[in-house]
LUMKEGU-260076 format. One line per 3 residues: their letters; for each residue x, y, z of C-alpha. Coordinates in pm, 1 decimal, m for minus. Last residue first. Layout:
A) X:Y:Z | ...
***
This chain:
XXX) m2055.1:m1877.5:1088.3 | m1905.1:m1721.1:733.8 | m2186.7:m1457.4:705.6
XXX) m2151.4:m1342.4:1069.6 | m1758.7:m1278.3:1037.3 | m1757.1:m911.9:1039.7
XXX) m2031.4:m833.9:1267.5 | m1873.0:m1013.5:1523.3 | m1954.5:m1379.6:1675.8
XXX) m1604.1:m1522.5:1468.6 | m1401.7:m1275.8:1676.0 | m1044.8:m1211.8:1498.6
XXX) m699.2:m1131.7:1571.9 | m472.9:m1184.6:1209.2 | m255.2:m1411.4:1208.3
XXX) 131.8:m1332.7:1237.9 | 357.3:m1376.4:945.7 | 704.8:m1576.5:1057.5
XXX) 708.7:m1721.1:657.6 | 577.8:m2065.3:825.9 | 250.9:m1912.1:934.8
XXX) 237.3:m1715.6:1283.2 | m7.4:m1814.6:1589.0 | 224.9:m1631.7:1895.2
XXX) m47.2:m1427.3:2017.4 | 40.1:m1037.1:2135.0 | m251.7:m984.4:2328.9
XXX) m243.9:m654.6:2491.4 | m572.6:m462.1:2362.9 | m748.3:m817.8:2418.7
XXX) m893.7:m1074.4:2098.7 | m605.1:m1196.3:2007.7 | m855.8:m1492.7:1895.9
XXX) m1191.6:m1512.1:2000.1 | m1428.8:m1842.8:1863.6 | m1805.5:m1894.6:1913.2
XXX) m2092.1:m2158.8:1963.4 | m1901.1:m2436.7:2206.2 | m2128.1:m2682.0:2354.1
XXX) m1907.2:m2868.5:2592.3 | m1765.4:m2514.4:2738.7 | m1587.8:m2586.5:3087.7
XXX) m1340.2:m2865.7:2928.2 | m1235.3:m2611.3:2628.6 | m1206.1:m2660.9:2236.2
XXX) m1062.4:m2504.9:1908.8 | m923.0:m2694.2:1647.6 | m708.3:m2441.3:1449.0
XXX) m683.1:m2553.6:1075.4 | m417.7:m2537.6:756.3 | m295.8:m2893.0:861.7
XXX) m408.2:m2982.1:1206.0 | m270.2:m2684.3:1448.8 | m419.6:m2743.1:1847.4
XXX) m595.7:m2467.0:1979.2 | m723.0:m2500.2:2394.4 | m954.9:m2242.6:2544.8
XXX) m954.8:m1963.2:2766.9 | m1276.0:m1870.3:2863.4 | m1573.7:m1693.0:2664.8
XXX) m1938.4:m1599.1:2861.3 | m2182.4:m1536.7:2577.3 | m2431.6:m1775.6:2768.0
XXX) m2466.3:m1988.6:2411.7 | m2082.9:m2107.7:2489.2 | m1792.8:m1943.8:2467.3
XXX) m1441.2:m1989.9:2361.8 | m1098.8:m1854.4:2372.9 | m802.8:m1829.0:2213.4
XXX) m498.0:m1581.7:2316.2 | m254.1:m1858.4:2311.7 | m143.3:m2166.9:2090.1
XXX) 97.8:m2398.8:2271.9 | 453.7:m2315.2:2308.5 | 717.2:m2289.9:2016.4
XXX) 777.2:m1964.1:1996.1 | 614.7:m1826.5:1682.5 | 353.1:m2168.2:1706.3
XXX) 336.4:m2312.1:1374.6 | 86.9:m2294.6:1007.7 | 216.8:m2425.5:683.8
XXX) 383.6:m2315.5:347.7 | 180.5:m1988.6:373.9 | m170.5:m2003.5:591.3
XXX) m301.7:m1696.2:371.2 | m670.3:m1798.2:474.6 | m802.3:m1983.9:769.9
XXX) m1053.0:m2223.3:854.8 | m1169.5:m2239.5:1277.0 | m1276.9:m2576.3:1362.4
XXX) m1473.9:m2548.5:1660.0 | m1463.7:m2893.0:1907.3 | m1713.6:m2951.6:2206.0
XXX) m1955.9:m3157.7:1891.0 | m1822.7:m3068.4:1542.7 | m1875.1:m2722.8:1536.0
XXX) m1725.6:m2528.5:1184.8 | m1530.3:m2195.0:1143.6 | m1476.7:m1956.7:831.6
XXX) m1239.2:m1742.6:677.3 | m998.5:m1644.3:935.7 | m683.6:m1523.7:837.4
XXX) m347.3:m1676.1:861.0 | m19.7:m1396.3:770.0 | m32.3:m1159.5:482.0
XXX) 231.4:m1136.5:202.9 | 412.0:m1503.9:80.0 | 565.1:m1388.8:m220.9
XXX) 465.8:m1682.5:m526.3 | 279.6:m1458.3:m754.2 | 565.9:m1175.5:m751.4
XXX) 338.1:m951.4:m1022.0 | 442.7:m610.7:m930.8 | 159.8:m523.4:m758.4
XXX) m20.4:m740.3:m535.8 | 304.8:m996.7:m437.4 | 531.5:m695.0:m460.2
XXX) 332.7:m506.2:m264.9 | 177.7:m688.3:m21.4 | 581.1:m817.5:69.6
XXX) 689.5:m428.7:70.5 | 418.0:m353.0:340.6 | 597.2:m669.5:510.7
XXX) 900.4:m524.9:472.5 | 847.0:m129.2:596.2 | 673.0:m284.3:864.8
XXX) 985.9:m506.8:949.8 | 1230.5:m211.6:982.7 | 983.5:m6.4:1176.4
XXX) 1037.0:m215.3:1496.6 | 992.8:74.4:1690.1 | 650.2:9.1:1869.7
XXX) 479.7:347.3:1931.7 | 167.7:358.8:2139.7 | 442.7:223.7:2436.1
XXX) 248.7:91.7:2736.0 | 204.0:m258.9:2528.2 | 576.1:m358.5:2584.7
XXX) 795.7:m507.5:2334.1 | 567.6:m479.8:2038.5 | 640.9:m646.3:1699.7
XXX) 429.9:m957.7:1712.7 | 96.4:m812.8:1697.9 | 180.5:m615.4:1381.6
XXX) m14.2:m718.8:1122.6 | 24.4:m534.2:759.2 | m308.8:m503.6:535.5
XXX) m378.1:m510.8:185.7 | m596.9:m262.1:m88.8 | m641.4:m308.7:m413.1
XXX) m1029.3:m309.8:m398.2 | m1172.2:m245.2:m85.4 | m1331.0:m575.3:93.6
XXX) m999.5:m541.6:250.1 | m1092.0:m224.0:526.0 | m1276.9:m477.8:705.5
XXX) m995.7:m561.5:844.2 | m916.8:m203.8:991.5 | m1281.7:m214.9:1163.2
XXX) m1169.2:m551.3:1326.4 | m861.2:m414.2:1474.2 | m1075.4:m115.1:1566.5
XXX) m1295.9:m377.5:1765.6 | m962.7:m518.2:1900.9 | m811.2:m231.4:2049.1
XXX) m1161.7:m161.8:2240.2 | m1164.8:m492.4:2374.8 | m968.7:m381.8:2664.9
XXX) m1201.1:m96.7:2764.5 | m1246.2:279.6:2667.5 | m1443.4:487.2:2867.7
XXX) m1263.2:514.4:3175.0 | m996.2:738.5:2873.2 | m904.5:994.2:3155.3
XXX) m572.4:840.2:3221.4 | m446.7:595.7:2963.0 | m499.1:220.0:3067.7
XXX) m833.1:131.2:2833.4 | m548.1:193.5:2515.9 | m300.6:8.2:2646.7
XXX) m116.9:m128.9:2299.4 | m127.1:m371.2:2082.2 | m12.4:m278.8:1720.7
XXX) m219.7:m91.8:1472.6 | m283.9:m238.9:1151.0 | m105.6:m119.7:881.4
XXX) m195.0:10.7:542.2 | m140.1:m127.4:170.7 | m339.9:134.9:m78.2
XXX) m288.4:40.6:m424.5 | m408.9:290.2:m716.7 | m679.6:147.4:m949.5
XXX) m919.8:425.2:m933.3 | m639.5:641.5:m1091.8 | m705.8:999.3:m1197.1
XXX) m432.0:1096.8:m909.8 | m675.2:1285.0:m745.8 | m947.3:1021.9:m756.5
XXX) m756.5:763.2:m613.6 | m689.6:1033.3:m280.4 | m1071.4:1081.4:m336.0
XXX) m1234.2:682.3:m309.2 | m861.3:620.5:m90.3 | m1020.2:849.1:164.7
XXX) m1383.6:758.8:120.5 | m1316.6:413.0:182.2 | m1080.1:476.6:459.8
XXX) m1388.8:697.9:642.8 | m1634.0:374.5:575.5 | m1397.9:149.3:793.2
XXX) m1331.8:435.2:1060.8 | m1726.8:410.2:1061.7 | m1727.6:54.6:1139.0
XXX) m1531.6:125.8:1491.1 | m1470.5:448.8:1646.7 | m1361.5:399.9:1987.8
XXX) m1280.9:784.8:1981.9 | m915.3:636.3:2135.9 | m912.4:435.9:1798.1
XXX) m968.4:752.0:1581.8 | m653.9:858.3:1731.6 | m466.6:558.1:1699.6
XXX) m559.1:492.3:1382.5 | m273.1:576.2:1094.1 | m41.9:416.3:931.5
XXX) m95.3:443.3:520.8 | 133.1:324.4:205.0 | m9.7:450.0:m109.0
XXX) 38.6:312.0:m489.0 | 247.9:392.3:m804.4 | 275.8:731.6:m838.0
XXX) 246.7:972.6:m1111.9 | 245.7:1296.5:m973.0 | m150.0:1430.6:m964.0
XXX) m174.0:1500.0:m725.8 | 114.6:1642.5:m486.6 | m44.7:1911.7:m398.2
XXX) m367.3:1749.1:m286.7 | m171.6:1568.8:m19.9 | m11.9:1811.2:251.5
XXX) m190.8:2135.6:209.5 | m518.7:2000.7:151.5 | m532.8:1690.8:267.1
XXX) m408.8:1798.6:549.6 | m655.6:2066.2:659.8 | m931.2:1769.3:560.4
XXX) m1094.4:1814.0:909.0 | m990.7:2126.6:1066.1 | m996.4:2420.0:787.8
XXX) m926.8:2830.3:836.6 | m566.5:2791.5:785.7 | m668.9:2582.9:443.4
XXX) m892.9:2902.2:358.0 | m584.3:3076.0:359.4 | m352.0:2907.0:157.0
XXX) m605.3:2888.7:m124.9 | m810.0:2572.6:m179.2 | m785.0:2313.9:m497.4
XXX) m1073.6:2121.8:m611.6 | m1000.2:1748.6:m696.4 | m1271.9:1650.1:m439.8
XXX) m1588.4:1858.1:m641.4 | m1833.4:1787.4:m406.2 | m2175.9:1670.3:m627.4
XXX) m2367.8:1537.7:m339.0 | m2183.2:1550.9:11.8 | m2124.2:1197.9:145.3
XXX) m2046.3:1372.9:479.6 | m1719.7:1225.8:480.8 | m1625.1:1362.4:108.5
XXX) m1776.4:1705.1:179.7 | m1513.1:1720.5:526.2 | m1233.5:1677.5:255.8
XXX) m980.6:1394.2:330.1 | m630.7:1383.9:528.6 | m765.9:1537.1:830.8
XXX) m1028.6:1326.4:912.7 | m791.4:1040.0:962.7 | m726.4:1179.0:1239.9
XXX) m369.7:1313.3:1335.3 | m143.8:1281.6:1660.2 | 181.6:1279.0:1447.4
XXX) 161.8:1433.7:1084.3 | 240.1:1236.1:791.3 | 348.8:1336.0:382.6
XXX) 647.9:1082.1:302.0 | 725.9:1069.5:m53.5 | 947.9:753.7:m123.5
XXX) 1124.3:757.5:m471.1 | 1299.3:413.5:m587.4 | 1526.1:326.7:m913.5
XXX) 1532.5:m10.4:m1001.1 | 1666.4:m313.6:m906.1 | 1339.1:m496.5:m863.1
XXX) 1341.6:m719.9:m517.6 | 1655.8:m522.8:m327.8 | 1517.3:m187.5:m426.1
XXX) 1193.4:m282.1:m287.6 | 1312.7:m378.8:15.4 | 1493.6:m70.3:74.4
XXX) 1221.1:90.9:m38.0 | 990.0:m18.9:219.4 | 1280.6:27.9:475.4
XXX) 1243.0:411.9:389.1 | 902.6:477.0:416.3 | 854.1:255.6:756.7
XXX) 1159.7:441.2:868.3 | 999.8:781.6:766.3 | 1207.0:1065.4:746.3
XXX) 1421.4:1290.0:961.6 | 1746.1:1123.5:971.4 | 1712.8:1007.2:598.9
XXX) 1804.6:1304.5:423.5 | 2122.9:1391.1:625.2 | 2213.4:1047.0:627.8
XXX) 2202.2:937.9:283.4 | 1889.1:875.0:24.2 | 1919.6:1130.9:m232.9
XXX) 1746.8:1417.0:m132.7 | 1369.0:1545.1:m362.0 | 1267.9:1891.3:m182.8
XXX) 1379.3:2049.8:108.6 | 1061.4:2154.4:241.4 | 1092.3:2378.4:514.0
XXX) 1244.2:2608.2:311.0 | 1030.8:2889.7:380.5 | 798.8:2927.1:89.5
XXX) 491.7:2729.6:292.3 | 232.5:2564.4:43.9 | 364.1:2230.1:49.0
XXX) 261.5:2208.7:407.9 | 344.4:2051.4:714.2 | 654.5:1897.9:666.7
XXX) 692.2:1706.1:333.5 | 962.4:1453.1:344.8 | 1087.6:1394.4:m27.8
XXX) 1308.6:1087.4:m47.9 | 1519.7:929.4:m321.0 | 1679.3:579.4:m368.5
XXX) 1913.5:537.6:m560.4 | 2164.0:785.5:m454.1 | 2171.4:536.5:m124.5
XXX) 2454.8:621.6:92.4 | 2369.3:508.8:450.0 | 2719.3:570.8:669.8
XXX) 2533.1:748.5:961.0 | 2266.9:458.3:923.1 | 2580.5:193.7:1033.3
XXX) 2722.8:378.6:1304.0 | 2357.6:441.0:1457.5 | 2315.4:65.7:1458.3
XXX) 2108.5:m118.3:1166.8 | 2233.4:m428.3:1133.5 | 1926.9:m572.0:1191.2
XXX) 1937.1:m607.2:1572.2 | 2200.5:m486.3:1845.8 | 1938.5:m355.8:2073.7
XXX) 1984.1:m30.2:2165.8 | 2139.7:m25.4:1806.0 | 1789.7:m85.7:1683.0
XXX) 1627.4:191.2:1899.2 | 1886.0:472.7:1798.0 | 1847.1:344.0:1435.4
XXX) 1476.3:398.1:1444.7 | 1466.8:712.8:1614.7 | 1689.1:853.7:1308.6
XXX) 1510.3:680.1:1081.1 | 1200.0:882.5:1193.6 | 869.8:795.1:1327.4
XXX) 661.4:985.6:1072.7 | 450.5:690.6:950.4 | 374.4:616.4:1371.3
XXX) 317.0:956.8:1451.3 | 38.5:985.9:1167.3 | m65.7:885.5:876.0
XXX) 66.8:913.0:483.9 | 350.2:737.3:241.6 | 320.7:796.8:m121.5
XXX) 515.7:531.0:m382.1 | 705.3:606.0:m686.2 | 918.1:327.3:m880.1
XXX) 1170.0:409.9:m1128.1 | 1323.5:650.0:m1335.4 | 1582.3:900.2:m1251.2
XXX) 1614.1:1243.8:m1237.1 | 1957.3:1436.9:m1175.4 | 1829.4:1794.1:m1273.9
XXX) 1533.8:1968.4:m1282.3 | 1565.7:2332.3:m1518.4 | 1364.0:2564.4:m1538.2
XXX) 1403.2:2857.7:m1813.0 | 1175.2:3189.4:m1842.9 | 928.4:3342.1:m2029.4
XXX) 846.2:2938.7:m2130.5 | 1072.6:2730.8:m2045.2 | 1039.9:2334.2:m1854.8
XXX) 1405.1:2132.3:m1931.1 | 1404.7:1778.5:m1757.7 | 1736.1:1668.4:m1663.9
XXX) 1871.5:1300.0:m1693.8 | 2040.2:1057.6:m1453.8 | 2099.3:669.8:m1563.5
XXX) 1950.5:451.2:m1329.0 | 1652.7:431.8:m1570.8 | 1307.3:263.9:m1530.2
XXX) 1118.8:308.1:m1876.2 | 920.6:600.8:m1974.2 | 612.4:628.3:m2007.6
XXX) 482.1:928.0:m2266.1 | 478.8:1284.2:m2124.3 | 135.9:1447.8:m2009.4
XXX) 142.6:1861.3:m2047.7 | m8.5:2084.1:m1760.6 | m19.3:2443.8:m1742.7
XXX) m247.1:2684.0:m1521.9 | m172.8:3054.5:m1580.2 | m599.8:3134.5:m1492.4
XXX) m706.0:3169.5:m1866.0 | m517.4:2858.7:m2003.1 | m108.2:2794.3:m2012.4
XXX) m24.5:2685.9:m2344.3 | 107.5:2367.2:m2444.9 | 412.7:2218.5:m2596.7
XXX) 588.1:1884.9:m2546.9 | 934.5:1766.1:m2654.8 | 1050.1:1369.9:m2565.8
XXX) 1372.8:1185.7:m2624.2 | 1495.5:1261.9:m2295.6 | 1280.6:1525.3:m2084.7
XXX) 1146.0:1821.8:m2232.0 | 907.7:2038.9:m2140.8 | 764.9:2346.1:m2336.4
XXX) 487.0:2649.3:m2244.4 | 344.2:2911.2:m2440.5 | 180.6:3192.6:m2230.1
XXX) m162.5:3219.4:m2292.7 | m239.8:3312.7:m1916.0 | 74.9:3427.9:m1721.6
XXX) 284.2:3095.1:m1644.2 | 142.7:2785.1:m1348.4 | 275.9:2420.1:m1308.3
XXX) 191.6:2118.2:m1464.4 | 400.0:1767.6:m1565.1 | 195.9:1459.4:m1555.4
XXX) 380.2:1135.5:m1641.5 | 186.4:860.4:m1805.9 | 286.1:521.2:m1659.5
XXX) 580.9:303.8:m1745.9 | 814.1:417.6:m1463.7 | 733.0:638.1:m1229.5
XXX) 975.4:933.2:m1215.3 | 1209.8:992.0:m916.8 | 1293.0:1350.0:m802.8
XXX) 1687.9:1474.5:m755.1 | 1624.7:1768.4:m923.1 | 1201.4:1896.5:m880.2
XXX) 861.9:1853.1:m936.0 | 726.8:1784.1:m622.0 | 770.6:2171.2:m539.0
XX) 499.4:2266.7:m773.6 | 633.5:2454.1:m1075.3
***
């Protein structure tokens, strides 16, 4: 059996379960799992796969009995909720790097003493390191959530379930699948990018063609393995490498094809994919990069947005959670993992009145020197994070040249205005690598950095 089925594992609750694995050709196979029996027979090439009924959420543990030839059997499952973290350094920043940071600075509650004493049989973690392929014990397999399991895994992952657990009081697995320093090239076929007719993306490769593979190497050994366990949704961090390519639009169209065949693995076109946007940091600073600039940040900010028009899909801001923009890591991973819990329990498990995304511009209006810039997802009201006046705006005139300007909050808008522009034609907000801009809504959710004379915003001007 693949090494995602396993003891310890969660289920997903009220979806169809796939179970599959691989017996000599013909050979009669049977799983059962509570009430349920299924039979099949493995085909021509000793590939199995039987579908059990959903199943609701369970804290109470229960094996699952696969025999054929032989006898398997997974012990201490539960049933719950099922979600797939991917990316790169910043998804694989560890608890244990986490906790050190936090305790550094007395926050959260979540000191070194405290995460050394985590006991969460609850929740359940599978960290896949490098590839699902390898037979050398690298991968542990499904861990109930205490130290020794958690040290090494995803804090994002792991405070995402936390939250999680807290909101539905079930059962929670985290699979977290993320490679530091990766492109988002990796994690998808090279067919799929180069929109190549009739590629077969739920096609499996052997070990050794995968050693053979840059782009989509990942996906490979790292994602397609998994597929199809019944998850549901995807968490993704990842950018910063495509970022220092100064890729812009096209990192937009590469996440569509992505979640188009990570969706299509898991026979669900309806799968979530929350992601987060990447925080500010000195991009046009790092030696040997003279040809990326301080609005370089921005413009993949602005690719990452347009990343919504897909369906299901949501976005976490993190302006407001760097403490210095030299470090391409920020460590508070405590309140990513909540806010990509607050898209999903607001998107997908119904929670109507969870406040998710912070202000987002929607459209903007001249009256005179004045712009009034409209926003979206302005909460219970719209403030300033730290009580000062509104920062990072500027505004230009028809000469393209933008200057600081004055925003003043009235009601759910930003009036926008400065002395040296009297005929004001466009808006930029957060708009720098470093700006960390204290606009927020009521529920502490920063807005999003926008440019209302970019590609993205042209149809609203």
């Amino acid at each position: 059996m693949p090494k995602i089925l396993g003891s310890n594992m969660v289920l997903q609750q009220n979806k169809p379960l796939p179970i599959w694995g691989t017996a000599s050709a013909g050979e009669v196979v049977t799983v059962s799992f509570g009430v349920q029996t299924i039979c099949t027979k493995a085909d021509k090439f000793g590939n199995w796969e039987v579908i059990l009924n959903p199943i609701a959420a369970s804290f109470k543990a229960a094996d699952m009995i696969v025999s054929g030839e032989n006898t398997i059997r997974l012990q201490n499952i539960l049933v719950g909720e099922v979600w797939l973290c991917s990316g790169q350094s910043n998804m694989a920043y560890s608890m244990n790097k986490s906790c050190k940071y936090s305790n550094a600075k007395k926050s959260q509650g979540l000191s070194a003493e405290a995460f050394h004493e985590v006991d969460r049989p609850d929740i359940r973690v599978f960290l896949v390191k490098r590839s699902l392929y390898d037979n050398d014990g690298i991968n542990r397999g499904w861990e109930e959530a205490d130290f020794e399991a958690l040290k090494d895994f995803s804090a994002a992952a792991y405070f995402f379930s936390k939250k999680l657990k807290e909101e539905l009081d079930v059962p929670i697995g985290m699979i977290s699948s993320a490679i530091s320093g990766s492109a988002i090239e990796r994690w998808a076929p090279k067919e799929v990018f180069t929109r190549k007719v009739d590629f077969n993306v739920q096609a499996p490769k052997y070990p050794e063609e995968i050693d053979e593979l840059n782009d989509g190497k990942f996906f490979y050994s790292m994602i397609q393995p998994i597929a199809p366990f019944a998850l549901k949704g995807f968490l993704w961090y990842q950018g910063e490498t495509n970022c220092f390519k100064k890729e812009t639009f096209d990192y937009t169209d590469k996440m569509q094809d992505l979640i188009n065949t990570w969706r299509i693995n898991w026979r669900d076109q309806e799968l979530p994919f929350y992601y987060v946007q990447l925080a500010p940091f000195n991009y046009s600073r790092n030696e040997g990069e003279t040809q990326l600039n301080e609005e370089t940040l921005p413009e993949f900010w602005e690719a990452q947005a347009a990343a919504l028009k897909i369906p299901n899909t949501g976005m976490v801001v993190t302006t407001d959670l760097v403490d210095n923009p030299e470090g391409i890591h920020p460590s508070y991973k405590w309140e990513v993992g909540r806010r990509l819990a607050l898209w999903a329990l607001a998107k997908s498990y119904g929670r109507t009145k969870t406040i998710y995304s912070g202000p987002m511009f929607t459209e903007m209006k001249v009256e005179g020197n004045k712009i009034i810039i409209g926003l979206s997802n302005t909460g219970s009201g719209l403030r300033s994070s730290n009580g000062e006046p509104l920062n990072w705006f500027s505004v230009a005139g028809s000469d393209g040249e933008f200057v600081p300007a004055n925003a003043l909050i009235s009601g759910n808008e930003i009036i926008v205005s400065a002395k040296a522009v009297s005929s004001p034609v466009a808006v930029h907000f957060g708009w720098n690598e470093a700006a960390q801009p204290n606009l927020i809504n009521n529920e502490g959710l920063p807005a999003v950095p926008f440019r209302t004379d970019g590609p993205m915003w042209k149809s609203n001007n």
